[in-house]
ROMARGU-192814 format. One record per residue (C-alpha): residue number from 1; residue in three letters; x, y, z. Coordinates in Angstrom, 3 decimals, always signed. Example, Ala and Ser with C-alpha at 12.3 -4.5 7.8 and 13.67 -1.06 7.14 Angstrom:
% ROMARGU-192814
num_residu_x_y_z
1_Ala_+12.300_-4.500_+7.800
2_Ser_+13.670_-1.060_+7.140
This chain:
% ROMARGU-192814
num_residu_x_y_z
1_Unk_+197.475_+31.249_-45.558
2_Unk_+195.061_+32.135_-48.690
3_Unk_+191.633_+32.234_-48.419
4_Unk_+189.725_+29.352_-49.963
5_Unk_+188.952_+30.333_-53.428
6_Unk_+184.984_+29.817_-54.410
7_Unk_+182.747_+29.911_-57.134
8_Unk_+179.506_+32.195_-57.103
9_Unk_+176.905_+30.213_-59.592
10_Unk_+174.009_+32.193_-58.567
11_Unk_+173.013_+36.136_-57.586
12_Unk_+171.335_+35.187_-54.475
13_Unk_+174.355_+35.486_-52.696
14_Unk_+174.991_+36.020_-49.158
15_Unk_+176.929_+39.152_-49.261
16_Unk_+177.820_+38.818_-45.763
17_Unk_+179.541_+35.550_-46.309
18_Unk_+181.514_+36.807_-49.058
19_Unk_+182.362_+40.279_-47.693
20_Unk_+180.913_+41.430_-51.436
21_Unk_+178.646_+44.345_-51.984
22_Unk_+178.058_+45.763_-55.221
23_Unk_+179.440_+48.878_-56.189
24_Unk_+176.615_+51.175_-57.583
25_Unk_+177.064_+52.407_-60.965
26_Unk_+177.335_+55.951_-60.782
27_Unk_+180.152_+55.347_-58.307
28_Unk_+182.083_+52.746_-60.748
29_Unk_+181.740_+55.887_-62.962
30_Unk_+182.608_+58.707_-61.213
31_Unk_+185.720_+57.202_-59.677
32_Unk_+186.656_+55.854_-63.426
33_Unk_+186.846_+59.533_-64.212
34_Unk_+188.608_+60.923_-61.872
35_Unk_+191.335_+59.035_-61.933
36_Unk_+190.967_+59.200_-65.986
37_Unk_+190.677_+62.996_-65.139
38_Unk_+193.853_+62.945_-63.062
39_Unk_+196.033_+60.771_-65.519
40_Unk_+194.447_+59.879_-68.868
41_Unk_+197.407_+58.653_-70.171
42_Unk_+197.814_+55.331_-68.356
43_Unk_+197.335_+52.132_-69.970
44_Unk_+197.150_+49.447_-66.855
45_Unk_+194.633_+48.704_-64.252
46_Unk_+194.290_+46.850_-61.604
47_Unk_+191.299_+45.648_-59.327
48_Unk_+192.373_+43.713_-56.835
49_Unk_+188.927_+42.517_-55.620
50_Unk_+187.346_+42.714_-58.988
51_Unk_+183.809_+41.310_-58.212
52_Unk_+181.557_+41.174_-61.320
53_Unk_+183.666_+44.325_-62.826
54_Unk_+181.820_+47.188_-61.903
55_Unk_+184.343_+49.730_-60.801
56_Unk_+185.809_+48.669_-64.176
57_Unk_+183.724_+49.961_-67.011
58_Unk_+185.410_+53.285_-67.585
59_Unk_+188.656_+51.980_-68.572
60_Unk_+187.023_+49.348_-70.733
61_Unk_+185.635_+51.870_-72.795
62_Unk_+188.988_+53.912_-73.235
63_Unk_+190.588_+50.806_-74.310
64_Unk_+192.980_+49.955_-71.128
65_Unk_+194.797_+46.981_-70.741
66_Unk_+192.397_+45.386_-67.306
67_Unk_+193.974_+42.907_-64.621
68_Unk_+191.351_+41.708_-62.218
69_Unk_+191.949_+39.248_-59.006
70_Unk_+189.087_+37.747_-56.792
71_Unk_+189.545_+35.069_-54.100
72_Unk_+185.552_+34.559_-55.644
73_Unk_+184.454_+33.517_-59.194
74_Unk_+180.784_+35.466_-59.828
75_Unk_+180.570_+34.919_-63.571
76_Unk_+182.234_+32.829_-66.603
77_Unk_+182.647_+35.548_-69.090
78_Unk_+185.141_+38.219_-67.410
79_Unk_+186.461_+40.786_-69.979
80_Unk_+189.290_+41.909_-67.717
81_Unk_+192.086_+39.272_-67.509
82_Unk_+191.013_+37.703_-64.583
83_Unk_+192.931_+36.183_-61.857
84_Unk_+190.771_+33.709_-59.422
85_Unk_+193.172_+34.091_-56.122
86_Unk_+193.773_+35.504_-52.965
87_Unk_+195.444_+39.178_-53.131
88_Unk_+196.545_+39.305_-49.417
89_Unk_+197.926_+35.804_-50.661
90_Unk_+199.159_+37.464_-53.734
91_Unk_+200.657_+40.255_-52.056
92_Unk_+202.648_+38.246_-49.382
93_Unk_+204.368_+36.821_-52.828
94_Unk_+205.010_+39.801_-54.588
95_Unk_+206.819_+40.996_-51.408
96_Unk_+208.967_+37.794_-50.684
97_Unk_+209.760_+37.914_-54.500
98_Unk_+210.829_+41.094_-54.115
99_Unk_+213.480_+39.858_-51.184
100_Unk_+214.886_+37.478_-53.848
101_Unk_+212.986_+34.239_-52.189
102_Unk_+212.814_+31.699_-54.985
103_Unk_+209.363_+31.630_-56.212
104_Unk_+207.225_+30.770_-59.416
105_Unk_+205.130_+33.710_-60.813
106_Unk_+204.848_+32.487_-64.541
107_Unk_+201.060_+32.199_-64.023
108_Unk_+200.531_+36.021_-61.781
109_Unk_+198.762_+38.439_-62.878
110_Unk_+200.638_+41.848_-64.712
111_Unk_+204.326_+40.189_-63.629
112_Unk_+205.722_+37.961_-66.220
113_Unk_+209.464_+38.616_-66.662
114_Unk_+209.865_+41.923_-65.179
115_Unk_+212.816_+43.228_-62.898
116_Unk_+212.866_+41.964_-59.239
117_Unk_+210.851_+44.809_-57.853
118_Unk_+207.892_+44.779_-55.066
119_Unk_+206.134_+47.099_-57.197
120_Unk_+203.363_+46.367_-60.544
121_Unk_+203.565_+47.734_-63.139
122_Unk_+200.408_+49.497_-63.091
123_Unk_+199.042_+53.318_-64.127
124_Unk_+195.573_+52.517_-61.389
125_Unk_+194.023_+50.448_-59.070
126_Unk_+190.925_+50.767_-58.283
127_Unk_+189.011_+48.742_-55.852
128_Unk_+186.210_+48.426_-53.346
129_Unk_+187.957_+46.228_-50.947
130_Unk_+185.601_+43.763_-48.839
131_Unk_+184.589_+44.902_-45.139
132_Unk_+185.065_+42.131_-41.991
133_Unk_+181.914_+40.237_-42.159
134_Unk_+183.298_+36.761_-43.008
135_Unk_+186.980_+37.198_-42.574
136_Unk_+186.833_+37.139_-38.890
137_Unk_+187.855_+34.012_-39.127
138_Unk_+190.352_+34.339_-41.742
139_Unk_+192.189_+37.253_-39.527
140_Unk_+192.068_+34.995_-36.159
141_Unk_+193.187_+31.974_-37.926
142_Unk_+196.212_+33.045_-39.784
143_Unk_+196.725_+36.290_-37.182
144_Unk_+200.878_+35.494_-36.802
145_Unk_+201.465_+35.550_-40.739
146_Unk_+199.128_+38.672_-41.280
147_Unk_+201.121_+40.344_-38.401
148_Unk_+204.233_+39.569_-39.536
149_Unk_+203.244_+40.597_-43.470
150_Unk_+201.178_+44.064_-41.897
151_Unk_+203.715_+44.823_-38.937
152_Unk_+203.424_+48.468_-40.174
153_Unk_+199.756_+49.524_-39.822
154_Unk_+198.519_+46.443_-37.959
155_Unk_+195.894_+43.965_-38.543
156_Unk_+192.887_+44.882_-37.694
157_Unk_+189.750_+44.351_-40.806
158_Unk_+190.424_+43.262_-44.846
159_Unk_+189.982_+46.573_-46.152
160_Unk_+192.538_+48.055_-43.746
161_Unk_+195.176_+45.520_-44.943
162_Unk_+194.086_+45.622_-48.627
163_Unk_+194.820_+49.310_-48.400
164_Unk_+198.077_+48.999_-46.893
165_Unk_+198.832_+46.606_-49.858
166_Unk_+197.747_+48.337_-52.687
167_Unk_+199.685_+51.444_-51.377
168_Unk_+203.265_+48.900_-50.791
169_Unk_+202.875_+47.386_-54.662
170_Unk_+201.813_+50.608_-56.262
171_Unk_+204.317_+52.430_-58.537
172_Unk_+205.783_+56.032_-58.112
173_Unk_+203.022_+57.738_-59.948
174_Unk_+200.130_+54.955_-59.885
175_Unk_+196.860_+56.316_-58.557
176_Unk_+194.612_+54.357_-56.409
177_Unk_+190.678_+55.035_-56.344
178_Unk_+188.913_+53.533_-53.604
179_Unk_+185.416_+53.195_-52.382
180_Unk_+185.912_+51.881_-48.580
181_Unk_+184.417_+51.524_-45.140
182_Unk_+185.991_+54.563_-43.558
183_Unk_+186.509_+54.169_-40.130
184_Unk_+190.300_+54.669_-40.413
185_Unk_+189.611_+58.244_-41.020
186_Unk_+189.304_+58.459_-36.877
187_Unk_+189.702_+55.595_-35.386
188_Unk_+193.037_+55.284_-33.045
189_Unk_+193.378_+52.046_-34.309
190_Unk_+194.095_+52.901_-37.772
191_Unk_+196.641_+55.734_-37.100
192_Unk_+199.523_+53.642_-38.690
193_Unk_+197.568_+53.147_-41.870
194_Unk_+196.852_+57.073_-41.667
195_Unk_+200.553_+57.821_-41.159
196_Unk_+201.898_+55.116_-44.178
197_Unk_+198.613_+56.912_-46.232
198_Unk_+200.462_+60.737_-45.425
199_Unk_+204.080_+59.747_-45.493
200_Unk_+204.086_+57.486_-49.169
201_Unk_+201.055_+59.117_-50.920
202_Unk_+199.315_+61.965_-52.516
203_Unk_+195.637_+62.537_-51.324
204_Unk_+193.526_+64.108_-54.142
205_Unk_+190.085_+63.450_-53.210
206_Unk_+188.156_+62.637_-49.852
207_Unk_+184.576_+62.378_-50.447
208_Unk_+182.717_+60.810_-47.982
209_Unk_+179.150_+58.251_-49.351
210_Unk_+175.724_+58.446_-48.179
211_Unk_+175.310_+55.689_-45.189
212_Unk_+172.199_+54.924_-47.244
213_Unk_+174.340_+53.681_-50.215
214_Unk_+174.246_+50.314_-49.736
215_Unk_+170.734_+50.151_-47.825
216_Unk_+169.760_+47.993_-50.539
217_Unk_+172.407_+45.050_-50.048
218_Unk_+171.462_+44.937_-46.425
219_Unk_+174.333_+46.819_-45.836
220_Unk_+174.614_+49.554_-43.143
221_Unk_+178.340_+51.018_-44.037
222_Unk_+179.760_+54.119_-43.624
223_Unk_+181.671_+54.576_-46.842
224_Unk_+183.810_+57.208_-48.914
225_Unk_+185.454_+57.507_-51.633
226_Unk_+189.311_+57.782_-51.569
227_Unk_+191.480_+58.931_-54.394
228_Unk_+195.344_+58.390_-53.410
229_Unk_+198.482_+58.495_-56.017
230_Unk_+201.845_+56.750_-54.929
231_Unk_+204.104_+59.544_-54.063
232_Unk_+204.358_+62.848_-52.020
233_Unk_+205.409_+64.733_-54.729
234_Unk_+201.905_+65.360_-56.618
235_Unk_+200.265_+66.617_-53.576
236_Unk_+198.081_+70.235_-54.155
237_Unk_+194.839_+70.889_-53.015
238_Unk_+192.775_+68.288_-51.513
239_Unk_+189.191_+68.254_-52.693
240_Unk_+186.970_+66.970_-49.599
241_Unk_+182.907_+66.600_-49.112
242_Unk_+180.732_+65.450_-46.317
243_Unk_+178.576_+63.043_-45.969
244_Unk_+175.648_+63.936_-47.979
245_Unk_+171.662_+63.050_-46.749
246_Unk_+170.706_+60.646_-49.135
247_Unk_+171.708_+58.261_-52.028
248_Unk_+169.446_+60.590_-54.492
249_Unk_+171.525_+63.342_-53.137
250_Unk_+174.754_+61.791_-53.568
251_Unk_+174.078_+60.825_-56.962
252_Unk_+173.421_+64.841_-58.348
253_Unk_+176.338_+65.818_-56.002
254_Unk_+178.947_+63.589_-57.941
255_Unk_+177.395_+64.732_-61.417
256_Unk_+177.935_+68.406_-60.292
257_Unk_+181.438_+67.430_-58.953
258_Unk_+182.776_+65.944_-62.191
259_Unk_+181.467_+69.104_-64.009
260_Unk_+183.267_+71.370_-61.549
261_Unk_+186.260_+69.576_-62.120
262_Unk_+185.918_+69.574_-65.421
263_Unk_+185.817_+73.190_-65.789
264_Unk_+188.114_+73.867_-63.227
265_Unk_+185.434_+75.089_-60.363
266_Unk_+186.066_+72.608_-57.481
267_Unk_+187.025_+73.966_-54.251
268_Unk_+190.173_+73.063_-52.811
269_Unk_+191.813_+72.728_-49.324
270_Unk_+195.204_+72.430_-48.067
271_Unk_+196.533_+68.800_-46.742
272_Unk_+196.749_+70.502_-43.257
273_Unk_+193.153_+71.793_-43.447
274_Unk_+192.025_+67.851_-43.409
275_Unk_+194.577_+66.333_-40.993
276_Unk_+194.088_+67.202_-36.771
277_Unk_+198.093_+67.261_-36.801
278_Unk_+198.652_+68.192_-33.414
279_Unk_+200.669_+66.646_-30.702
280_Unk_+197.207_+65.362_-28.345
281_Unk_+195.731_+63.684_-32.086
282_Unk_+196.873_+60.924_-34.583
283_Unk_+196.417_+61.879_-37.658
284_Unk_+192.472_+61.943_-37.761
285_Unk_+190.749_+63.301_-41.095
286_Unk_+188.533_+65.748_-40.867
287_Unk_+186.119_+66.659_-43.139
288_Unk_+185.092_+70.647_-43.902
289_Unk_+185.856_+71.612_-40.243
290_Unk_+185.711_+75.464_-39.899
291_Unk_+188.201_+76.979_-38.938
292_Unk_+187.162_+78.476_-35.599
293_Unk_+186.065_+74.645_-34.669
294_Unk_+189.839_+73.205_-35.384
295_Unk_+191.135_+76.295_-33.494
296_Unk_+189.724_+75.287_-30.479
297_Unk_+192.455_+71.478_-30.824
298_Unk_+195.043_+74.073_-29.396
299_Unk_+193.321_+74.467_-25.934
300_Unk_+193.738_+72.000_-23.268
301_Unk_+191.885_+68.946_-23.043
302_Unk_+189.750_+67.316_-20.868
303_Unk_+191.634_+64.703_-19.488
304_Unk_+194.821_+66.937_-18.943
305_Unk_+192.590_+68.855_-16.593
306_Unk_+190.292_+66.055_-14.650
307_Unk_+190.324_+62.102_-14.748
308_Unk_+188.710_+60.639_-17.587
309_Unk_+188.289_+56.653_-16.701
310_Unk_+186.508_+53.319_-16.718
311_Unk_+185.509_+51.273_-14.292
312_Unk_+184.146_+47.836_-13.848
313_Unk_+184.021_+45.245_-16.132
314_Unk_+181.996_+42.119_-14.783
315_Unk_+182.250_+39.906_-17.740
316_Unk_+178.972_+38.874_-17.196
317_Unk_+176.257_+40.728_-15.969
318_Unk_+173.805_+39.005_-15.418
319_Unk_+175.864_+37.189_-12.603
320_Unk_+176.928_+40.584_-10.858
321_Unk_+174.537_+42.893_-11.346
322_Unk_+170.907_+43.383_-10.536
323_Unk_+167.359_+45.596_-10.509
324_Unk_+166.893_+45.204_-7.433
325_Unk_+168.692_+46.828_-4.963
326_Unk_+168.821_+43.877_-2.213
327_Unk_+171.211_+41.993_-0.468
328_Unk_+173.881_+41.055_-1.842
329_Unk_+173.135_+43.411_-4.874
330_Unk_+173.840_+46.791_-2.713
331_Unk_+176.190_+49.142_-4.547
332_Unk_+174.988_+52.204_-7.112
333_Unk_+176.470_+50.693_-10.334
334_Unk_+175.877_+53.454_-13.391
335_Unk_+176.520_+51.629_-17.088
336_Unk_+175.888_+53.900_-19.335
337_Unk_+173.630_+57.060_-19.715
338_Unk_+172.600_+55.802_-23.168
339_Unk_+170.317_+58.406_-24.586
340_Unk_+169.982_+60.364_-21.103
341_Unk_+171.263_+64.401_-21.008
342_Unk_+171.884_+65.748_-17.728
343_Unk_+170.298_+62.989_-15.660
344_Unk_+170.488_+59.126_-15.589
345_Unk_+168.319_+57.314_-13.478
346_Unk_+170.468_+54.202_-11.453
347_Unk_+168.933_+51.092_-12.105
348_Unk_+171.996_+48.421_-11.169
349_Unk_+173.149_+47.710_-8.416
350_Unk_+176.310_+45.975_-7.701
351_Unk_+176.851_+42.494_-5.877
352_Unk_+179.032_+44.227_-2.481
353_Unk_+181.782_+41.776_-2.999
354_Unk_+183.196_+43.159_-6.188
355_Unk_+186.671_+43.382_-4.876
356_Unk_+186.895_+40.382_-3.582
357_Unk_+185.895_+39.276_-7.481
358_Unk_+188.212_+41.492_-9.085
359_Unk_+191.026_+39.314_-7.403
360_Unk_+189.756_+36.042_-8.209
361_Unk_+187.911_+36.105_-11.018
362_Unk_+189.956_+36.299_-14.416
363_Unk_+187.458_+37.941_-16.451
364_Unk_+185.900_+40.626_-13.142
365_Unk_+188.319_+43.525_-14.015
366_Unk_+188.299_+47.034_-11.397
367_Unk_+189.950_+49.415_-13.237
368_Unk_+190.784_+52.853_-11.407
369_Unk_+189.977_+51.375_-7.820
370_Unk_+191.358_+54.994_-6.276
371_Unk_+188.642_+56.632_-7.753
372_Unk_+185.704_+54.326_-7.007
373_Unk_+183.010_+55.939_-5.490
374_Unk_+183.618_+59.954_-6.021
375_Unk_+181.310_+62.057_-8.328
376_Unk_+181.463_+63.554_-11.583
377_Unk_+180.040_+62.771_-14.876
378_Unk_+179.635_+59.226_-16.493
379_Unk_+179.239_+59.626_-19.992
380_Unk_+177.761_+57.603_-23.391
381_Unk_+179.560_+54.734_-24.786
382_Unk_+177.426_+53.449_-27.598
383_Unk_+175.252_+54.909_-30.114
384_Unk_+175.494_+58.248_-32.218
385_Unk_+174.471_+60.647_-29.921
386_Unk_+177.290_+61.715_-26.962
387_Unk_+175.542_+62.420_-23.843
388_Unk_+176.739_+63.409_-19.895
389_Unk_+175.141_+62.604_-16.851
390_Unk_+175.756_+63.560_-13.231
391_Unk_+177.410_+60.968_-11.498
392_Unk_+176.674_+60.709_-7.617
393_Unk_+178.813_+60.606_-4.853
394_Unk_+179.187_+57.156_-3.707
395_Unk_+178.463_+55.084_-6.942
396_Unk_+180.394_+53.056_-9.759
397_Unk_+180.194_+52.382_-13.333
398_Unk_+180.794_+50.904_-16.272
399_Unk_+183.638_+50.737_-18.941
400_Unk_+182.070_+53.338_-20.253
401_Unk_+184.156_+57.221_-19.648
402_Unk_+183.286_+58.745_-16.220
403_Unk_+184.869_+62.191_-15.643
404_Unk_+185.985_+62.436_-11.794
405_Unk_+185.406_+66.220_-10.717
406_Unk_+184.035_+67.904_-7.574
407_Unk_+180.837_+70.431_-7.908
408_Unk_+182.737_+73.243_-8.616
409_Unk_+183.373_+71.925_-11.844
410_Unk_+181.130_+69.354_-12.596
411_Unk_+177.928_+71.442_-13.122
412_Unk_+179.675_+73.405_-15.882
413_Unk_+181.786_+70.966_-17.543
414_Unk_+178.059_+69.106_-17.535
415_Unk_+176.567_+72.088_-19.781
416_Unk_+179.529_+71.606_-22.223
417_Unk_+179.658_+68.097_-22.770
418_Unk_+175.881_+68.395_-23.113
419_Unk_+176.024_+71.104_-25.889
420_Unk_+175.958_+71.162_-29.890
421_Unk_+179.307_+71.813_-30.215
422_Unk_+180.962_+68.908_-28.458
423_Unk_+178.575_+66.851_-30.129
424_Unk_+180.324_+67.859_-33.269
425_Unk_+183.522_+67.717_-31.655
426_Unk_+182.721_+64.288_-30.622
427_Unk_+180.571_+62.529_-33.496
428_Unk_+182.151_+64.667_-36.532
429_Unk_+185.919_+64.924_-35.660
430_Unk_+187.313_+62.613_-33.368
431_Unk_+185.172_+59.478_-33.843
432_Unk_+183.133_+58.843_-36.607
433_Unk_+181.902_+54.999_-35.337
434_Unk_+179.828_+54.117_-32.576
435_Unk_+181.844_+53.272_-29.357
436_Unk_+182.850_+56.359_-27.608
437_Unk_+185.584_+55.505_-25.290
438_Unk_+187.351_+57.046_-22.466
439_Unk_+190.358_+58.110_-24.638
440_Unk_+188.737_+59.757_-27.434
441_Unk_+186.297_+61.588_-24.102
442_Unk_+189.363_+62.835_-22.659
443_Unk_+190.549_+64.250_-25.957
444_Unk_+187.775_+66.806_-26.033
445_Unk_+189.116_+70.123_-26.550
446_Unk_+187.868_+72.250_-23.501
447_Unk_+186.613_+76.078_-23.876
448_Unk_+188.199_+78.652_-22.239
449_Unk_+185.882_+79.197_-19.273
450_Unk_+185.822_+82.111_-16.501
451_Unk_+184.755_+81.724_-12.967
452_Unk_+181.337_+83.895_-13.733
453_Unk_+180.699_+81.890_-16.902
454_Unk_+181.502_+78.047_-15.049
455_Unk_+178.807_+80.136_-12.815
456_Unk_+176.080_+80.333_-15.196
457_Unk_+176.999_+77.319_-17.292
458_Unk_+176.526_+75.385_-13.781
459_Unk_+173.314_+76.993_-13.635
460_Unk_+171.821_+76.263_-16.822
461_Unk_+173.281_+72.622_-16.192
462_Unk_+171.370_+72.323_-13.052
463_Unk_+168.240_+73.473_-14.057
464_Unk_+168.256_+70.763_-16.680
465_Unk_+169.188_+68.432_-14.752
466_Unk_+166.072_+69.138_-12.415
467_Unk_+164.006_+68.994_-15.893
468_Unk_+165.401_+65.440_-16.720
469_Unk_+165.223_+64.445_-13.618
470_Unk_+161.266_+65.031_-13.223
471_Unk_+161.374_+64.183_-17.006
472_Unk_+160.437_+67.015_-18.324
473_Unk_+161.724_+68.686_-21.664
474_Unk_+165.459_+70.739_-21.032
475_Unk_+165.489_+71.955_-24.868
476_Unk_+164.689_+75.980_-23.935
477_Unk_+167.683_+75.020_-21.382
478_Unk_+169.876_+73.654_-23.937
479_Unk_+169.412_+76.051_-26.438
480_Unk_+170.409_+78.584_-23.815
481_Unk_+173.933_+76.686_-22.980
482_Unk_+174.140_+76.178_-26.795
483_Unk_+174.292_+79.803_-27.351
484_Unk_+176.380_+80.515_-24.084
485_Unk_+178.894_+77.632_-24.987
486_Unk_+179.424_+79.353_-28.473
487_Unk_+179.887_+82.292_-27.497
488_Unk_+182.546_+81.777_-25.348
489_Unk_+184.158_+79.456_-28.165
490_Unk_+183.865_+82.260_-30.417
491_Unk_+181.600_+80.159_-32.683
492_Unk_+180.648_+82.149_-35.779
493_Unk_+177.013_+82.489_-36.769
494_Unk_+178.002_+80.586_-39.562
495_Unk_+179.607_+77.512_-37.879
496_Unk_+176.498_+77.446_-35.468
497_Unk_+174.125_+76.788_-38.199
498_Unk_+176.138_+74.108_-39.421
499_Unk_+176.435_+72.628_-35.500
500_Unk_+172.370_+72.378_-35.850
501_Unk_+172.690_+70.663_-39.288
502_Unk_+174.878_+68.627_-38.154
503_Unk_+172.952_+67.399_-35.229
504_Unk_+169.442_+67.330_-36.661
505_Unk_+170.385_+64.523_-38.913
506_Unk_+172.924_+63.106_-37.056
507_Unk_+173.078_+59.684_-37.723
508_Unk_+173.277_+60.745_-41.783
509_Unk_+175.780_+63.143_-41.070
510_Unk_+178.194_+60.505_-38.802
């Protein structure tokens, strides 16, 4: 099942091939140190996709005793004992060993003769595990073993399942520093690896990268960093940060973070201050959400209240759809708003025999076919910003989410989806990656909403609309719903600014 192991004889590599982006120095350091901050009395490390040993130079200099594994050779000289193998390979080992299946382990790394026990005898890992890029293949080509060896949090990218190992052959007490793609902080496909993160370890740090950090591999990852011990038992505070602006800015803000920890002046938070822990979520982390934001997770939510759906899915568009609205091409077909607030212009139109499709044609799927053609909102799919549109009478759509409602609620409910604070709610809590679907739209929290405020949010929505429509500029509209919506949420003055910060540099803050 291993990957085939490779040699690296020159630094022009393709780092997209290899799944192998450098880890910027003042990262190797500052994770070094906090987990030297956290236990300096340790004496064994291990990092299980060691690279060229960056992440590794703090414990060189205190003297620790350094394992590393790599499915890649990059260089000759390695001063960590270095292991040139697989670690899911490795890992799939340790655990049959661990079940008493007879296997040889004289030549792995940090086991030698020690008890029959899952577990390594290590004080850290640390590790910047590799992202999908080239093991696409690897996943879809050994999919039954990794299933069978993941069955708890599923198998979905490496760093996922590198993770979940890491956490499974960790000691009681071990700590694990991580700098990882973190998409598993909201993404409902990762809400086992959440879960096994919350039930079997201790979460000390959650400090989320500037997406600039590795601009200069040709890399365009979301990243934090992730400091975890083995065992529930350690858990106090949490210390969390956002995503910061830049990689200049990031830089200062870790130097000022290790002195604040240092000298005891870091800010803290509860477990249950980063976790949306009720029944409607799954685990999600959230980042420095104010309090009067994650108050509003109690209300109802949109899709207990109207029908949050997707539609058609051609398979291939080109074959289905068309510009021009002419014979055969005669139905109102609405993809996607994309960037579009309020108002989308239609500009497909669907081939009139769709049904007749959806029953012979494998890949022609009609989802929701009892609530083709009624009106309500269809809403983004891709891309950072969230946006709604008005959805006409008498049209269909896309996979994207389309929110079935009559007038009476669909001018208001229009406003809100439109406003600052469910962009927040969208793009900073419940998904931090780019495709918005249909369940995470139907988990937006609704505001409690009388029938003279759905009046005047309906107003304000229609009078945009009527802007965007004749394309003309909405934003003295939408500042007025902004401050309406907020209001009514009980938004502080203080969480409001943070709404526009938020949004004005969205696509550094995501």
């Amino acid at each position: 099942m291993g990957r085939h192991l490779k040699v690296v004889e020159q630094d022009n590599i393709d780092r997209r091939e290899l799944g192998y982006y450098f880890t910027p120095d003042f990262i190797s350091k500052y994770i070094g140190k906090r987990l030297l901050m956290i236990n300096p009395d340790g004496n064994k490390v291990l990092d299980p996709c060691v690279g060229k040993e960056e992440l590794l130079e703090e414990f060189f200099n205190r003297g620790k005793m350094v394992d590393g594994i790599d499915v890649f050779k990059y260089k000759e000289d390695y001063r960590s004992n270095f292991s040139q193998r697989d670690f899911i390979e490795y890992y799939r080992e340790i655990k049959a060993y661990g079940n008493d299946v007879q296997i040889s382990f004289e030549d792995l790394v940090g086991l030698d003769d020690q008890e029959r026990t899952s577990e390594l005898d290590y004080d850290y890992y640390i590790a910047n595990p590799p992202y999908n890029c080239h093991e696409v293949n690897y996943i879809r080509d050994n999919k039954k073993q990794l299933q069978q060896l993941f069955a708890d949090v599923g198998v979905h990218n490496m760093y996922s399942m590198f993770i979940s190992a890491i956490i499974d052959v960790a000691k009681e007490g071990a700590l694990i520093g991580l700098i990882t793609y973190d998409s598993f902080f909201t993404s409902k496909a990762h809400a086992d690896l959440r879960k096994k993160i919350l039930n079997e370890c201790t979460i000390h740090e959650v400090t989320m990268c500037s997406n600039d950090l590795f601009h200069d591999q040709a890399a365009d990852v979301r990243t934090s960093i992730l400091i975890l011990q083995k065992g529930k038992q350690y858990q106090g505070e949490v210390f969390v940060s956002n995503r910061p602006l830049s990689k200049a800015d990031f830089q200062i803000q870790l130097e000022k973070q290790l002195v604040d920890f240092e000298t005891g002046n870091s800010k803290g938070y509860q477990l249950s201050d980063i976790i949306l822990s009720n029944e409607k979520d799954n685990n999600e982390f959230i980042i420095e959400c104010p309090d009067d934001i994650k108050l509003l997770f109690a209300n109802d939510r949109l899709g207990e209240r109207f029908k949050c759906v997707t539609g058609i899915s051609t398979g291939k568009d080109e074959l289905y759809l068309s510009k021009v609205k002419a014979d055969p091409f005669m139905i109102p077909f609405y993809k996607n708003p994309g960037k579009n607030r309020f108002f989308t212009e239609n500009n497909l139109f669907l081939h009139k025999d769709f049904l007749k499709f959806d029953s012979e044609i494998k890949n022609f799927m009609v989802r929701n076919k009892q609530l083709l053609y009624k009106p309500g909102i269809t809403c983004s799919s891709m891309g950072v910003e969230f946006t709604a549109s008005r959805l006409p009478e008498g049209s269909t759509y896309g996979v994207n989410a389309n929110i079935i409602c009559e007038d009476t609620d669909a001018w208001w409910l229009l406003a809100y989806l439109n406003s600052g604070l469910v962009t927040y709610l969208v793009r900073g809590i419940l998904i931090r990656s780019n495709m918005i679907t249909s369940g995470y739209v139907s988990r937006i929290p609704l505001i409690n909403v009388n029938e003279g405020e759905k009046i005047l949010l309906g107003n304000l929505a229609l009078k945009a609309y009527e802007h965007a429509k004749n394309k003309e500029s909405y934003d003295h509209v939408l500042e007025e719903i902004n401050a309406l919506v907020n209001n009514i949420a009980g938004i502080t003055e203080k969480t409001n600014l943070m709404i526009k910060n938020f949004t004005l540099n969205l696509i550094k803050n995501t």
